[in-house]
FINUPA-108644 format. One record per atom (N, C-alpha, C, CB): residue number from 1; x, y, z. Coordinates in steps of 0.02 Angstrom, whole numbers. Each point is the difference from the previous one (the first is absolute). Glycine has a CB too. Example, Ala and Ser with C-alpha at 12.3 -4.5 7.8 and 13.67 -1.06 7.14 Angstrom:
2
ATOM  seq       x       y       z
ATOM    1     660    -284     390
ATOM    1     -45      59       0
ATOM    1      45      60       0
ATOM    1     -95     -59      62
ATOM    2      77     112     -98
ATOM    2      42      59       3
ATOM    2     -39      55      37
ATOM    2      59     -32    -108
***
This chain:
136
ATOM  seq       x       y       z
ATOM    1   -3390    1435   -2991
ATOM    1      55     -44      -1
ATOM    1      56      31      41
ATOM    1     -35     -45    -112
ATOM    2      53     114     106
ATOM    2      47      39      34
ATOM    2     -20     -21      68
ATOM    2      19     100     -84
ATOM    3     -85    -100     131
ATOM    3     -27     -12      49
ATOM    3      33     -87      36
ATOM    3    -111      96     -61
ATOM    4      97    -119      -9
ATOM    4       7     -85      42
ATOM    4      82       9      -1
ATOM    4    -120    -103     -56
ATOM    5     161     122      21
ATOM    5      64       3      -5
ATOM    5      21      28      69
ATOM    5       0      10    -129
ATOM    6     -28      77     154
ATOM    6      49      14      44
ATOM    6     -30     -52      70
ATOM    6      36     143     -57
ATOM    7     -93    -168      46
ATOM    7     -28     -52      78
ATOM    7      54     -54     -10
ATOM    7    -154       8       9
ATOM    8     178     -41     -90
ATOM    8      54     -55      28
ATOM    8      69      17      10
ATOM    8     -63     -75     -54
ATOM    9      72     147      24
ATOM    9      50      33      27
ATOM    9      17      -3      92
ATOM    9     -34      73    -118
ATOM   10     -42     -44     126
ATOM   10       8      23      74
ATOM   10       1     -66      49
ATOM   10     -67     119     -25
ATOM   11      46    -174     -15
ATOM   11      -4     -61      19
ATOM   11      69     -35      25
ATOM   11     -99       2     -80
ATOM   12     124      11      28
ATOM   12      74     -23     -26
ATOM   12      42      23      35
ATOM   12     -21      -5     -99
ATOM   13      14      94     123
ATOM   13      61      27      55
ATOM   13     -29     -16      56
ATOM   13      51     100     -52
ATOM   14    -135    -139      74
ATOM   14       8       0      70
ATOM   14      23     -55       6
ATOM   14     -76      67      35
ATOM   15      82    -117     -71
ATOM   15       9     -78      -5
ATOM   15      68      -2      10
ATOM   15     -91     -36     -80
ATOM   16     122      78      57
ATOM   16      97      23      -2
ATOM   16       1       0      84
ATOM   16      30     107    -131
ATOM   17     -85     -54     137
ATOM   17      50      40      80
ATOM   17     -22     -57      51
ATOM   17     -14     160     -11
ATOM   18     -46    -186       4
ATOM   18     -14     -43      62
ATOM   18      42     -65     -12
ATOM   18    -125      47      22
ATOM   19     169     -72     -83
ATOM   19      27     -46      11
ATOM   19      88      47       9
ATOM   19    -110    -106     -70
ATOM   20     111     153      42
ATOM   20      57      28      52
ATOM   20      -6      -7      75
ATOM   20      12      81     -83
ATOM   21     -52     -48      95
ATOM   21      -7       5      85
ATOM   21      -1     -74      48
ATOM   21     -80     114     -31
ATOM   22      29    -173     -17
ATOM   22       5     -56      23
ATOM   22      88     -28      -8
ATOM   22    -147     -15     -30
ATOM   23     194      18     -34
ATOM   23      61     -13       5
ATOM   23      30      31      57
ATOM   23      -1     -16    -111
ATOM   24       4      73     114
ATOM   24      52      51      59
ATOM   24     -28     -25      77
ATOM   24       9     133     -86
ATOM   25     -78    -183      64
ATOM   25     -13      -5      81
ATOM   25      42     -64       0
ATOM   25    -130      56      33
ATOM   26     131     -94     -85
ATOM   26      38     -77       7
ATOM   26      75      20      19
ATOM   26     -77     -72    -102
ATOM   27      97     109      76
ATOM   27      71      28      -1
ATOM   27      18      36      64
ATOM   27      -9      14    -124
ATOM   28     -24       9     152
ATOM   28     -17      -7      96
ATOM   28      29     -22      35
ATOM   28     -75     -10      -5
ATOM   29      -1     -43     -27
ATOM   29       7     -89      51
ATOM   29      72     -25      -1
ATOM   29    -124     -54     -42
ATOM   30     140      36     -22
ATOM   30      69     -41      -3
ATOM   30      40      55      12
ATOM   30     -18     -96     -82
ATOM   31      37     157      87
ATOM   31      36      25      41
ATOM   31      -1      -3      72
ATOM   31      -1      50     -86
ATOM   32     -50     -56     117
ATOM   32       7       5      75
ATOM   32     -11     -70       3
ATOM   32     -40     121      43
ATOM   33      37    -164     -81
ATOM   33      24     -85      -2
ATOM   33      68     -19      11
ATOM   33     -79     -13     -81
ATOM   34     102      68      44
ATOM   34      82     -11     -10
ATOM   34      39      27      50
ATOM   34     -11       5    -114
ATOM   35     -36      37     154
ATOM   35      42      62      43
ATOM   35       2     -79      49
ATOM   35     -54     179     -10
ATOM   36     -42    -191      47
ATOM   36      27     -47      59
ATOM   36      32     -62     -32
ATOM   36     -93      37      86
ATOM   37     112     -54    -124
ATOM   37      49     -50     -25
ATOM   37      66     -13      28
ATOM   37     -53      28     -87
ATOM   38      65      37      69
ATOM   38      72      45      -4
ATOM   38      19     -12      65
ATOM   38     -22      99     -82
ATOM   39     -33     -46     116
ATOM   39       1       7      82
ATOM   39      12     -85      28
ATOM   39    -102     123       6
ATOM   40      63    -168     -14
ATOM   40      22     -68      19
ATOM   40      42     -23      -8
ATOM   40     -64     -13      -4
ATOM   41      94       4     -57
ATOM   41      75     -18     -25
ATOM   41      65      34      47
ATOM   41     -58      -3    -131
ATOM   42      41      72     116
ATOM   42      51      39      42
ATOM   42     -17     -31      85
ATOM   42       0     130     -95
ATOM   43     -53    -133     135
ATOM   43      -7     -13      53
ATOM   43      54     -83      15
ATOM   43    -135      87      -7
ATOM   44     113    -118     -30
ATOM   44      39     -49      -3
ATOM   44      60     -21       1
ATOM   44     -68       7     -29
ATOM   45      85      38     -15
ATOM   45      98       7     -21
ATOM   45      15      31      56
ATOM   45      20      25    -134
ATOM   46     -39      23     151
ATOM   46      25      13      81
ATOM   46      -8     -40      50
ATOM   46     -21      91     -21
ATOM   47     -47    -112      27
ATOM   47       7     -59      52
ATOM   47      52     -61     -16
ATOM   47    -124      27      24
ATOM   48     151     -39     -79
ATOM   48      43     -63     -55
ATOM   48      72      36      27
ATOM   48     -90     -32    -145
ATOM   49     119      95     164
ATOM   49      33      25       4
ATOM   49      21      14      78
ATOM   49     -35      22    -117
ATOM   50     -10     -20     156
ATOM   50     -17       7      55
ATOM   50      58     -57      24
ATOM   50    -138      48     -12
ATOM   51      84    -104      -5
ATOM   51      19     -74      21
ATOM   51      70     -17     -21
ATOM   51    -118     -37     -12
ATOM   52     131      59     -18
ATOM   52      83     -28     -34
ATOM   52      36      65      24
ATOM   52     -26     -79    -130
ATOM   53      21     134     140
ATOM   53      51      31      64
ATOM   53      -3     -26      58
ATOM   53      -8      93     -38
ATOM   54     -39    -128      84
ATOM   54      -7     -25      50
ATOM   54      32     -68      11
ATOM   54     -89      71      -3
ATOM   55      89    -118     -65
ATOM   55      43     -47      -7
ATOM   55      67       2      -2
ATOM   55     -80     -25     -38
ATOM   56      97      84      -7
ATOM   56      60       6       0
ATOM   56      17      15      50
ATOM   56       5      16     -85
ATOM   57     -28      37     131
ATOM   57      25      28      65
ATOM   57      18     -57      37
ATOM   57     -69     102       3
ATOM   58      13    -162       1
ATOM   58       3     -34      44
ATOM   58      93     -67     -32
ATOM   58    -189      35      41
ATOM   59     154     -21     -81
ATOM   59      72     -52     -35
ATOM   59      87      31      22
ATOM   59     -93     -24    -131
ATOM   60      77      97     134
ATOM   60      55      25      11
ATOM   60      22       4      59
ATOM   60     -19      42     -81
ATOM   61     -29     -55     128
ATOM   61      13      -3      61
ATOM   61      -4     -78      32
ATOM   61     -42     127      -3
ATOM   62      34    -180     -45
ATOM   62      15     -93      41
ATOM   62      74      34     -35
ATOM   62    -129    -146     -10
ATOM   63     148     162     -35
ATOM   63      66      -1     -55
ATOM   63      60      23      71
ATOM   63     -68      57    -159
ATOM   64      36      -4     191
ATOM   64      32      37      45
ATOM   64       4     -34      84
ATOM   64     -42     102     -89
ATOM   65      13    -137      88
ATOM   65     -26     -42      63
ATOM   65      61     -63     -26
ATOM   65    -168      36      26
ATOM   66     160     -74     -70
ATOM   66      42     -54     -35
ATOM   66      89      27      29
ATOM   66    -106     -22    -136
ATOM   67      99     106      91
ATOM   67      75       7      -3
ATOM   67      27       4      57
ATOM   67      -5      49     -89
ATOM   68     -44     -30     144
ATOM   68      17      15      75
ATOM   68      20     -59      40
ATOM   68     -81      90      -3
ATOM   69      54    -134     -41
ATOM   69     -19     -95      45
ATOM   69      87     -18     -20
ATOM   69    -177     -68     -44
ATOM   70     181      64     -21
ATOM   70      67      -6     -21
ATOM   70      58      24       8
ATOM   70     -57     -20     -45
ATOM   71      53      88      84
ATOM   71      55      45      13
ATOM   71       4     -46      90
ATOM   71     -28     153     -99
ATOM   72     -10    -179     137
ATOM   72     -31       0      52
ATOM   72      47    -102     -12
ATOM   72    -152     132      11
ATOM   73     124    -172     -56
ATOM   73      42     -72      -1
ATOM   73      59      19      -2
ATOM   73     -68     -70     -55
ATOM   74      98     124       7
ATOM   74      93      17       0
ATOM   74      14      -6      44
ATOM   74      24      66     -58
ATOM   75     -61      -2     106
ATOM   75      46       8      43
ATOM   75      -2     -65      61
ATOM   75      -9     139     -36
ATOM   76     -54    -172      35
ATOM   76       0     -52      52
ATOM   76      68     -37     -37
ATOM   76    -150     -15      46
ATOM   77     152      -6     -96
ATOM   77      42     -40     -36
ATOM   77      52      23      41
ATOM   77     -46     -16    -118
ATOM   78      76      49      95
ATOM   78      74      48      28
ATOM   78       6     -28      67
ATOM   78     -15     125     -58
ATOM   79     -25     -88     111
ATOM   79      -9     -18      68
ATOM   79      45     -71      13
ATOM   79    -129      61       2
ATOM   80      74    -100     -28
ATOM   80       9     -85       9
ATOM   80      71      -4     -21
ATOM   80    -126     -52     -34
ATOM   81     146      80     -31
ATOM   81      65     -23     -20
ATOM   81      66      25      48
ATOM   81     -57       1    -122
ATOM   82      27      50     150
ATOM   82      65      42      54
ATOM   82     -27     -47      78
ATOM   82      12     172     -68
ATOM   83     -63    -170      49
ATOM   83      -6     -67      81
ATOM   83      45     -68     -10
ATOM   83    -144      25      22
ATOM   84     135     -52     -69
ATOM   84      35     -60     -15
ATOM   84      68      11      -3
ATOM   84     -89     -41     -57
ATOM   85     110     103      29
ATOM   85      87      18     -10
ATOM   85       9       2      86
ATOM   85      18      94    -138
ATOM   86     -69     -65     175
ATOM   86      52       7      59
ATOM   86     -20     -51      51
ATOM   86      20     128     -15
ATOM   87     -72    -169       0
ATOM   87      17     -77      37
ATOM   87      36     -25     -21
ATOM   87     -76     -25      26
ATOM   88      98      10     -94
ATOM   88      70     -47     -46
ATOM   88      54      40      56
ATOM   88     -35     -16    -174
ATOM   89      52      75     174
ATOM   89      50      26      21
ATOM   89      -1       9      79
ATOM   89       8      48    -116
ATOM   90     -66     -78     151
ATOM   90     -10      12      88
ATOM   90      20     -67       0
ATOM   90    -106      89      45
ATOM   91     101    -149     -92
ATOM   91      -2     -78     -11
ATOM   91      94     -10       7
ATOM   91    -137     -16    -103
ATOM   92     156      59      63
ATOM   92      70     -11     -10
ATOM   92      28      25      58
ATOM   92       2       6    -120
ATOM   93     -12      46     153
ATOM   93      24      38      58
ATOM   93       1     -69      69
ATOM   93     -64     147     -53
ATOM   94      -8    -150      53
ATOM   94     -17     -53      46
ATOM   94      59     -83      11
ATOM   94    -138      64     -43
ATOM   95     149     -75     -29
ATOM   95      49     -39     -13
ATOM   95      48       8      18
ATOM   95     -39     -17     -61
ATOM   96      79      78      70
ATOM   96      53      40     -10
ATOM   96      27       2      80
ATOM   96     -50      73    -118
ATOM   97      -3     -57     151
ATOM   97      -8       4      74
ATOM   97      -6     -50      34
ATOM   97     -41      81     -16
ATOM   98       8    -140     -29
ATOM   98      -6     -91      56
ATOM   98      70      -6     -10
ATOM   98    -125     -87     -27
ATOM   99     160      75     -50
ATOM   99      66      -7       7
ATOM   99      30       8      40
ATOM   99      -6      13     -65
ATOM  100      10      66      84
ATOM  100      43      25      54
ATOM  100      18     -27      61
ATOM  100     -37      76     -43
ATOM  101     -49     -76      57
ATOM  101      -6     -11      69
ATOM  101      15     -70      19
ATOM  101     -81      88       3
ATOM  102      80    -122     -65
ATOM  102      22     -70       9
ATOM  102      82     -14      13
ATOM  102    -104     -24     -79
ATOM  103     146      68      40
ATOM  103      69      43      25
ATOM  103       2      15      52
ATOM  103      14      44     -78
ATOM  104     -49       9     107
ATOM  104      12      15      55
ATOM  104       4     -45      72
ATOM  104     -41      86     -73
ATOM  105     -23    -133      75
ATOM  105       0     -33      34
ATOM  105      49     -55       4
ATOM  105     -96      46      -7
ATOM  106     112     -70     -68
ATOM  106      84     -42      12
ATOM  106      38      20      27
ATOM  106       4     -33     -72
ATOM  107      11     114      50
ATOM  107      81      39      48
ATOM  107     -32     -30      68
ATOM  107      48     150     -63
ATOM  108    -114    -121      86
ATOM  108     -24      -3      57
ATOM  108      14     -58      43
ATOM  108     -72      66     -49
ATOM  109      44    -125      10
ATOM  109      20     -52      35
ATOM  109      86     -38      15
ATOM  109    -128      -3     -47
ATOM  110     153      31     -13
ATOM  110      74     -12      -1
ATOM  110      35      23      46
ATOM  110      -6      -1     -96
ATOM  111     -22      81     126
ATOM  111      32      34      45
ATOM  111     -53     -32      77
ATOM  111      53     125    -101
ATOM  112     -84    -128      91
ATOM  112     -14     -39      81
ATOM  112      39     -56      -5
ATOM  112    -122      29      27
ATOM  113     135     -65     -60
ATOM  113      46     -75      -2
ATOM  113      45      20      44
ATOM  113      -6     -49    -119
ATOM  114      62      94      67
ATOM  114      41      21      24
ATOM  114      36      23      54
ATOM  114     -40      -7     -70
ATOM  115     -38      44     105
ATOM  115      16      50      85
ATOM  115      -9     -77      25
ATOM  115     -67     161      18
ATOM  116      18    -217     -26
ATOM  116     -16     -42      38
ATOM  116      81     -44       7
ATOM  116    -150       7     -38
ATOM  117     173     -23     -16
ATOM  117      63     -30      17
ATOM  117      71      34      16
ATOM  117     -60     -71     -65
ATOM  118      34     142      78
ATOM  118      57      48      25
ATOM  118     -19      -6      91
ATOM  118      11     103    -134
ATOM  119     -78     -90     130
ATOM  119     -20     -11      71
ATOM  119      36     -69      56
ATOM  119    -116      56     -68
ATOM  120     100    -118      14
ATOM  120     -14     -64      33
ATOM  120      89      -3       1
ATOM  120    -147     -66     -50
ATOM  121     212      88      10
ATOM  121      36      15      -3
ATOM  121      57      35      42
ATOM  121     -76     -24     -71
ATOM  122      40      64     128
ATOM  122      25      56      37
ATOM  122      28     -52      55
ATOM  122     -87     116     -32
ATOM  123     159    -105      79
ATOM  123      14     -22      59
ATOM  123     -44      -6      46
ATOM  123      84      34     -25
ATOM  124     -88     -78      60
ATOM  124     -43      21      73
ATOM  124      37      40      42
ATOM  124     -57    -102       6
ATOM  125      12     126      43
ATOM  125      33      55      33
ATOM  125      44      -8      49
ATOM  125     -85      46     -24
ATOM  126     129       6      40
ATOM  126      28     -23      59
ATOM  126       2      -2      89
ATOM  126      35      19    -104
ATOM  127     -42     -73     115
ATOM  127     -40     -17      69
ATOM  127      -5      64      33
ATOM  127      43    -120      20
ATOM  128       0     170       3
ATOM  128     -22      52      41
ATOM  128     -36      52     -19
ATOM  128      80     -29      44
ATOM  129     -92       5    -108
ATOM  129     -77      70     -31
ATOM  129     -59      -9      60
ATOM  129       0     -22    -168
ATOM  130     -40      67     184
ATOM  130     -70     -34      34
ATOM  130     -40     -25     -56
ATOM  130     -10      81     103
ATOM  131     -28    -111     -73
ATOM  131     -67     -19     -53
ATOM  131     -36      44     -26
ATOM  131     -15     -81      53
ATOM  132       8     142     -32
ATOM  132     -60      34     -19
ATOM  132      18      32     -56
ATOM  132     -47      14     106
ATOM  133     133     -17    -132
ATOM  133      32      20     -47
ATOM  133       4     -33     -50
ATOM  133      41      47      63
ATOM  134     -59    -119     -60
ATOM  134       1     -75     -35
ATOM  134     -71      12     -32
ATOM  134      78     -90      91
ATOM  135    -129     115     -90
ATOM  135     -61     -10     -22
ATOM  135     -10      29     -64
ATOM  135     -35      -7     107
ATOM  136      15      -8    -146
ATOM  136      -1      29     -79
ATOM  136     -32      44      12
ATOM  136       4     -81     -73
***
């Protein structure tokens, strides 16, 4: 009886170790299950990470392109508005100057009147001038 006892004894610890050894092999597997898991996940999040620095980069740079476009309408803005101030003000000048000249040409014509009826005005000469002295 001692005999059949230590065979299910010996039965019993090999039955232990080979289902130890079969567990620690499962426990392996799903470890190096978990490792390339891991490894994929992580591969991912970096590539997930990748992509959204590259977005952002790229976002930060239309953001920067935009602000440049807009600094770029001001100043056209401006431009236009100092172009228009100094046609309004070349507009008024121009005015300023037909006036004048519209003045001027009155004195102008007033004073040719004038020589003309100072001219037509003058004595005739007197007979012993020569002619060649008579000629305007």
């Amino acid at each position: 009886m001692a005999l059949v006892g230590a065979i299910f004894i010996s039965g019993a610890a090999t039955g232990s170790l080979f289902a130890w050894s079969r567990a620690q092999d499962v426990i392996t597997a799903q470890r190096e299950d978990y490792q390339a898991s891991l490894d994929l996940l992580t591969g991912r999040v970096v590539t997930a990470a990748t992509a959204s620095k590259d977005a952002a980069s790229k976002a930060a740079a239309a953001a920067e392109t935009a602000k440049t476009a807009t600094q770029t309408a001001q100043q056209a803005a401006a431009t236009a508005k100092t172009a228009a101030r100094a046609a309004g003000e070349a507009g008024t000048a121009a005015s300023a100057a037909s006036t004048k000249a519209g003045r001027a040409a009155s004195v102008a014509q007033d004073a040719a009147g004038t020589l003309d009826r100072a001219l037509n005005q003058l004595p005739p000469p007197p007979a012993d001038v020569p002619d060649w002295l008579n000629t305007p």
